[in-house]
Legacy VTK file of the C-alpha trace (Angstrom):
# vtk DataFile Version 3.0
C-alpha trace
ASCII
DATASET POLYDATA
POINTS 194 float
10.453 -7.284 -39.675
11.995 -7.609 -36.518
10.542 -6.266 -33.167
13.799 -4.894 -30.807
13.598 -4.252 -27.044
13.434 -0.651 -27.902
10.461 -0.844 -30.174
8.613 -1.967 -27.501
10.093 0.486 -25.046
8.429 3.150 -27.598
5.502 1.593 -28.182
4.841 0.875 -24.327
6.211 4.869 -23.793
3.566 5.978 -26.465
1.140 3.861 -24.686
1.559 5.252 -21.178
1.486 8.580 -22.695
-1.928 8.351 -23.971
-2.669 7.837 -19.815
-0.874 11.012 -19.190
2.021 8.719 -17.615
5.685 10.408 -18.349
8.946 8.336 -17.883
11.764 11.279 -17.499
15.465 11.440 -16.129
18.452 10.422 -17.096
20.904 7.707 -16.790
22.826 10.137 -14.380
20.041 11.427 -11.864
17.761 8.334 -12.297
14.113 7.793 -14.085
11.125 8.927 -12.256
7.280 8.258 -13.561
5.640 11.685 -13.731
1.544 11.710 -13.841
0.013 15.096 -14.367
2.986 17.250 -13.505
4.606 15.282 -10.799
6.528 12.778 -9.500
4.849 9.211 -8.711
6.153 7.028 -5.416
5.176 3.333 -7.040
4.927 0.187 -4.828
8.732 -0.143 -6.550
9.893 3.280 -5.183
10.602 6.721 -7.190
13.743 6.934 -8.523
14.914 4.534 -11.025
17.969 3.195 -12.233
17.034 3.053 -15.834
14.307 3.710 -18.374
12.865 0.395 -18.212
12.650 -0.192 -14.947
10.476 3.283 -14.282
8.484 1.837 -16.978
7.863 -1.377 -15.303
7.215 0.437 -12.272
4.554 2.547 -13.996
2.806 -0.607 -15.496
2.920 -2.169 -12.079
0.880 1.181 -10.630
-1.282 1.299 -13.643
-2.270 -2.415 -13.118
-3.043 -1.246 -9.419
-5.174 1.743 -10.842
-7.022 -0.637 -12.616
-7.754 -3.147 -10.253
-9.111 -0.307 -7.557
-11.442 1.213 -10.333
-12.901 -2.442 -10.941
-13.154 -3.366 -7.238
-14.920 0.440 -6.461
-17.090 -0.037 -9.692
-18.143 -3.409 -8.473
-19.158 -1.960 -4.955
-20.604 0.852 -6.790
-22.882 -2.077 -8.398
-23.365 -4.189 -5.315
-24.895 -1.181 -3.275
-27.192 0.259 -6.416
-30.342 -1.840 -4.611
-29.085 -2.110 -1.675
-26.528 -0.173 0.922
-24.881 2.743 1.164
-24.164 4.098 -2.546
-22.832 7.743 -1.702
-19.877 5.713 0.161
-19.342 3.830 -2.782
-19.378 6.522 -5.263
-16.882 8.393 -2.786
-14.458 5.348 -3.128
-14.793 5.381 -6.937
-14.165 9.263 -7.062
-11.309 8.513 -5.187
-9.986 5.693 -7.245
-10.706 8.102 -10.147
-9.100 11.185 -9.299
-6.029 9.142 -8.678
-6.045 7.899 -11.984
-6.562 10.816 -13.686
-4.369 13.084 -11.915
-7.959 15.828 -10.872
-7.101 17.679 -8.520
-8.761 17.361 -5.115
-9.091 19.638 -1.812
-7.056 17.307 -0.104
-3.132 17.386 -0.256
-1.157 14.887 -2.051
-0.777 12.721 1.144
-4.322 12.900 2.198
-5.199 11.400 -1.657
-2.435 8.864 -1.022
-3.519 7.969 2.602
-7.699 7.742 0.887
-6.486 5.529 -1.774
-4.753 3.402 0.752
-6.956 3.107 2.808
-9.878 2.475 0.111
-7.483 -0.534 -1.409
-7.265 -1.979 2.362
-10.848 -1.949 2.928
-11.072 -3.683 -0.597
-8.579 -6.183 0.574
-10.653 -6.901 3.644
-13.909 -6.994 1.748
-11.938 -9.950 -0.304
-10.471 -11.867 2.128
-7.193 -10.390 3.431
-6.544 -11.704 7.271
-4.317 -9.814 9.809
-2.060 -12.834 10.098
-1.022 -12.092 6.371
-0.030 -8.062 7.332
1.958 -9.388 9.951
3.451 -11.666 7.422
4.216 -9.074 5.210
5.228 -6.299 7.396
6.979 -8.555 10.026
10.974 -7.839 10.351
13.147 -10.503 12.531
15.378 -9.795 15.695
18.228 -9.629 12.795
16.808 -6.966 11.115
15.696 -5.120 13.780
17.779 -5.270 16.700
14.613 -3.815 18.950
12.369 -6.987 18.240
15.455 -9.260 20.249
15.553 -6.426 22.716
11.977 -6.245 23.491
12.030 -10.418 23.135
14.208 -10.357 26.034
12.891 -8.304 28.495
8.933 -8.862 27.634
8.303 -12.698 26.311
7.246 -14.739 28.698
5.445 -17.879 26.943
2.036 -18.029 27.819
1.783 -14.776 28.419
3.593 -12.174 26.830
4.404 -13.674 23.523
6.976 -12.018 21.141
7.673 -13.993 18.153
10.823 -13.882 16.089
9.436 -12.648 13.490
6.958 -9.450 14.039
5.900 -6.131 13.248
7.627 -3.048 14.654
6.703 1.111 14.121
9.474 3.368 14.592
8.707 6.761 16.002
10.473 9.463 17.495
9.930 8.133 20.526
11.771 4.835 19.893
11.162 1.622 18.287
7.436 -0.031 19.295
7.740 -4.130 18.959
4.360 -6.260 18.591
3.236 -8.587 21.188
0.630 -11.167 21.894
-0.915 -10.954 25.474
-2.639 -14.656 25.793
-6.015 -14.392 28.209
-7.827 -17.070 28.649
-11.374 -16.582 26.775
-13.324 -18.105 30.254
-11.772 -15.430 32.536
-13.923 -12.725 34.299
-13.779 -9.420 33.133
-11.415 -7.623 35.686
-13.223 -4.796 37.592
-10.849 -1.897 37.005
-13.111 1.220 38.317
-12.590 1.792 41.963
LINES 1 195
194 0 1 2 3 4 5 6 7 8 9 10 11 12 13 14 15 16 17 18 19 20 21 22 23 24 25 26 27 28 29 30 31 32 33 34 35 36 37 38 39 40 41 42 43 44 45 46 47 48 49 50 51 52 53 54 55 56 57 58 59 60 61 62 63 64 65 66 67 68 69 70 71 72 73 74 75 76 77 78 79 80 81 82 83 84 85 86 87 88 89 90 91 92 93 94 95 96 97 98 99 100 101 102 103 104 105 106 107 108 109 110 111 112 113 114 115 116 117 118 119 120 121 122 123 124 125 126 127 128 129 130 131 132 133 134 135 136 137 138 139 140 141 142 143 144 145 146 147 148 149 150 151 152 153 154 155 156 157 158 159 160 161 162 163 164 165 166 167 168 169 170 171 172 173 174 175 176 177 178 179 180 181 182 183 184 185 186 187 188 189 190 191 192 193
């Protein structure tokens, strides 16, 4: 018996389903992953080209899931003797609801924007440093045309440092760029109250 890409595209489709995970569209409007009655934004986006790669996209998040439900369980555990266990059990509700699609008294953002920032603090807890973010969110003065703007009116080395690569946040306001001011660690504290 042979096993064919789309036996396993049914099998992994039958799978997902028993998570309450949908793969839906069509080859004309795109795939999207749908998880108790709505559409899913994945780390890979929402809209899909094809079936497989919404399914990919929904293994992806469901690894995710999984990994926030251990890391909250294990805090859970960690704090049963010692700490603050209603926090914990908040982050595992959390990670929970998300999973399982319950509805909460928050919005849809608000449960995006917990999750988020439940998964950073669990990143932080683990090990992630700041010089990693700015690794992964850092855009170069050919990307962004702001960063070689703000480069050449602001760096001054030593002082005002602006590397080539760094972090920006667009607003409606403009474009923000990321700087370094250098101090030196001995100076005085500068009296700035009259």
């Amino acid at each position: 018996m042979s096993y064919s890409a789309s036996d396993l595209q049914n099998d992994v489709d039958r799978l997902l389903d028993r998570l309450g995970l949908e793969i839906t569209g069509d080859d004309c409007d795109g795939y999207t992953v749908r998880h108790a009655g709505r559409d899913l934004t994945t780390a890979r986006g929402t809209i899909f080209d094809t079936a497989a790669e919404a399914t990919a996209a929904a293994l992806d998040g469901l690894i995710d899931l999984v990994e926030d439900l251990i890391s909250a369980s294990k805090v859970v555990i960690v704090r049963w003797e010692h700490g603050d266990l209603a926090e914990a059990v908040r982050e595992l509700d959390v990670c929970v609801r998300v999973v399982d699609g319950t509805p909460a008294s928050q919005s849809g953002a608000e449960k995006a924007e917990d999750r988020r920032q439940t998964r950073l603090r669990h990143l932080v807890r683990d090990g992630l440093r700041f010089d990693e973010c700015v690794t992964a969110f850092s855009v170069t003065e050919r990307q962004v045309c702001a960063v070689a703007t703000a480069r050449s009116l602001f760096h001054q080395r030593g002082a005002i440092e602006i590397p080539a690569a760094t972090v920006v946040s667009r607003d409606e306001r403009g474009t923000a760029v990321m700087a370094w001011a250098r101090v030196c660690d001995e100076a005085e504290p500068l009296d700035l109250l009259p």
